[in-house]
C-alpha positions in Angstrom: 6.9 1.6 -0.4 6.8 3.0 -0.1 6.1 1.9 1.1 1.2 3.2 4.2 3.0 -2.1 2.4 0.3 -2.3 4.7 -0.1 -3.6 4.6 -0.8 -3.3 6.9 -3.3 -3.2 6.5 -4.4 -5.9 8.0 -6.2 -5.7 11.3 -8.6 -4.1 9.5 -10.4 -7.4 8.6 -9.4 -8.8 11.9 -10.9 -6.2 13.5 -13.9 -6.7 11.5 -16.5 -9.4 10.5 -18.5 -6.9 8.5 -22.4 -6.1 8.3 -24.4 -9.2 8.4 -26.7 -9.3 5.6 -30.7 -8.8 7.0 -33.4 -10.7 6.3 -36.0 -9.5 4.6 -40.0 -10.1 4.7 -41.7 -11.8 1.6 -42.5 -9.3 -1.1 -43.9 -9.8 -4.8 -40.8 -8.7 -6.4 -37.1 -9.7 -5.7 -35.2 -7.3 -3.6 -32.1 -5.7 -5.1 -29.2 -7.9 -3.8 -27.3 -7.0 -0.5 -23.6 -6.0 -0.9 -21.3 -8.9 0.5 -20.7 -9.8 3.7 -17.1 -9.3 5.0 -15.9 -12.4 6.1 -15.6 -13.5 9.9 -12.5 -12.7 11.9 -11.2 -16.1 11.5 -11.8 -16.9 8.1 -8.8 -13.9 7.4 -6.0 -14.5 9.5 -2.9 -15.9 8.1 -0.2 -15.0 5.9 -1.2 -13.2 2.4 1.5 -12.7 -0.5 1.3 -9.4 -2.8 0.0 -10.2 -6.6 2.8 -7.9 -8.6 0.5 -7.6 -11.1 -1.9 -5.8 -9.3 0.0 -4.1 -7.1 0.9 -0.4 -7.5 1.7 2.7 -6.6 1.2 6.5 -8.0 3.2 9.2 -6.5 2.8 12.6 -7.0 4.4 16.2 -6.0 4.2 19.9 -7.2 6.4 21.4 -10.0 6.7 24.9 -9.2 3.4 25.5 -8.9 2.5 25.3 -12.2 1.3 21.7 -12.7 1.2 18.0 -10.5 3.3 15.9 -11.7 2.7 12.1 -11.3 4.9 8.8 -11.5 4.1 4.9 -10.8 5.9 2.1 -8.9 4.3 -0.9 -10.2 5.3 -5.4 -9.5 5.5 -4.4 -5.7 6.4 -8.0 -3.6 5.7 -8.5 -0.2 3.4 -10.2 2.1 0.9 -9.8 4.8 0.6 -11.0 8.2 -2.7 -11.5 9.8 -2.8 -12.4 13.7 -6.2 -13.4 14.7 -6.1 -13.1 18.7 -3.7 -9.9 18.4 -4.5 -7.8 15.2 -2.2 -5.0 16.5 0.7 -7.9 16.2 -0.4 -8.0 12.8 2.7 -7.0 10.2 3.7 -6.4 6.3 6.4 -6.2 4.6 7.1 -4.6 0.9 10.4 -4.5 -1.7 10.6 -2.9 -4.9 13.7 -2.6 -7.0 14.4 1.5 -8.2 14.1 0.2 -11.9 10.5 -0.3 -11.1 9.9 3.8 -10.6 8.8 5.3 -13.4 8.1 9.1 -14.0 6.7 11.3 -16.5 9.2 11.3 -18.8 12.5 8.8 -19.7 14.6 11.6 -19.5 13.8 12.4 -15.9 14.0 8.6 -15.6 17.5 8.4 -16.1 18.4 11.9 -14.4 17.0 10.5 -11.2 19.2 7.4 -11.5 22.0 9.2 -12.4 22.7 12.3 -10.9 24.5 12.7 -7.4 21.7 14.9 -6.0 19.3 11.4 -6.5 20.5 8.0 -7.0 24.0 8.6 -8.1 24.1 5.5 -10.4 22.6 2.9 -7.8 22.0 -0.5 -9.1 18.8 -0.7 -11.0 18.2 -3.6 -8.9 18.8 -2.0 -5.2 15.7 -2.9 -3.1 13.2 0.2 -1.6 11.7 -2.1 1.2 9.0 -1.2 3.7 8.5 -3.0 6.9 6.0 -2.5 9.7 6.4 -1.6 13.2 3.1 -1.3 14.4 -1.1 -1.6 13.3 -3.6 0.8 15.2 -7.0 0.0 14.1 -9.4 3.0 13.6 -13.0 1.9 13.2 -14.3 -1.4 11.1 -12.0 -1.3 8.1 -9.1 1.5 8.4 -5.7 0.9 9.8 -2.9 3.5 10.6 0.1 1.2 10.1 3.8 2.8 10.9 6.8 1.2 9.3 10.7 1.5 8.9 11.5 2.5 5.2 14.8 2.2 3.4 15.1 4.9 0.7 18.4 6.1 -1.0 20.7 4.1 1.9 18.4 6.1 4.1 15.9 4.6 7.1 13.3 6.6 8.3 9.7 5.7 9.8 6.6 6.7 7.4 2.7 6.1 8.5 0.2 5.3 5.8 -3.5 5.0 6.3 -4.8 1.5 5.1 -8.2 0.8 4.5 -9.4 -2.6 3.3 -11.5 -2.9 -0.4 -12.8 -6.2 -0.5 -12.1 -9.4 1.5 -13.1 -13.1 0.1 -12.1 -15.6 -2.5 -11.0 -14.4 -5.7 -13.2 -15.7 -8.7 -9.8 -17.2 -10.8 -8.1 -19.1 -8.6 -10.0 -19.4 -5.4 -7.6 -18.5 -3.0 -8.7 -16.2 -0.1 -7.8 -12.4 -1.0 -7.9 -9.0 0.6 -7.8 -5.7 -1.6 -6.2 -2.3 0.2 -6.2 1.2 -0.4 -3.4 2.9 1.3 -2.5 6.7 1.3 1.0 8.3 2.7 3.1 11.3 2.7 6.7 11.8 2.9 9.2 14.0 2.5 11.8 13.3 -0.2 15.2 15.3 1.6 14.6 12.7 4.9 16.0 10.4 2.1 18.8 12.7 1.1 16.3 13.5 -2.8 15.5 16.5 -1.5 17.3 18.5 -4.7 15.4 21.5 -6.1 13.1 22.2 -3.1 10.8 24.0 -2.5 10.6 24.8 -6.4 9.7 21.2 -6.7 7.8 20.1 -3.5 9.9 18.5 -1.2 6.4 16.6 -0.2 5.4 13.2 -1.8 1.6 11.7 -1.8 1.3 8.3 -2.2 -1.6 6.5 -3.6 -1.1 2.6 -3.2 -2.9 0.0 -4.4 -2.6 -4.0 -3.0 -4.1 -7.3 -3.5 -2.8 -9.8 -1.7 -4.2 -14.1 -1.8 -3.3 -17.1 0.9 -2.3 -19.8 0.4 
């Protein structure tokens, strides 16, 4: 979700082939070994599908001034688009059922799913889904990616800020993988959640992680 599913989130590597590792003059002793290369352009377009199991997200907000409270979305699906000739064409898309929010405590848990100032009873299985509109890249591996997402009945557009981790094949199963870190804000009342603001900030950070494999 919540949704900055970018992701996404994925020009970055289009936009980028990465530094090209230098070589370096004979010398007695090894030198330490060069970070990895990013891979070309074309080695990363295509279509990438979340891993659920590594695939999260913390949220975080103010209670009433005293303390941060924090809470965790985790087995996010979705995919990611890459488009080679048009990396601003790129897209994402990302789902998560309510049941999978978690807070602090099962108490609040269960208040947020049943009180008529949250989610009134909603289906544990009603889908939060985040879906991009459009991919500006900013610099060699960072991507501002803006997206319609569905909240509480609600749609309402929310920009993240996507950088990419690590691109390559991953070392289990070999597929080709790309890791993002993505940060957002947004305001819980645009969803109609807004209850005990400003007390409890109406404001919501977002701290997502993604790994996504082709193929």
């Amino acid at each position: 979700m919540m949704i900055r599913m970018s992701a996404s989130i994925l020009v970055l590597a289009l936009a980028s082939g990465g530094p090209v590792l230098a070589q370096t003059a004979a010398a007695p002793a090894p030198a330490a070994p060069a970070p990895a290369a990013m891979p070309a352009p074309g080695d990363v377009a295509g279509t990438y599908v979340f891993d659920p199991d590594h695939s999260q997200i913390v949220f975080s907000y103010d209670h009433m001034g005293f303390s941060t409270s924090r809470g965790t979305i985790s087995g996010i699906n979705g995919q990611v688009t890459l488009d080679k000739a048009d990396p601003a064409k790129s897209a994402v898309e990302a789902r998560f059922p309510l049941s999978a929010i978690r807070t602090i405590a099962p108490a609040l848990d269960q208040h947020l799913a049943g009180d008529k100032s949250f989610f009134n009873g909603a289906a544990p299985d009603t889908q939060v889904t985040f879906k991009s509109t459009s991919v500006k890249v900013d610099g060699d591996d960072e991507a501002e990616v803006t997206g319609d997402l569905t909240l509480n009945g609600v749609t309402k557009p929310v920009t993240l800020e996507v950088e990419i981790t690590k691109a390559g094949d991953h070392p289990m199963t070999g597929k080709p993988t790309l890791g993002f870190v993505i940060e957002g804000k947004l305001n819980r009342s645009d969803f109609n959640l807004g209850a005990f603001a400003p007390a409890v900030s109406d404001e919501v950070t977002l701290e997502i992680s993604v790994e996504a494999s082709r193929g």
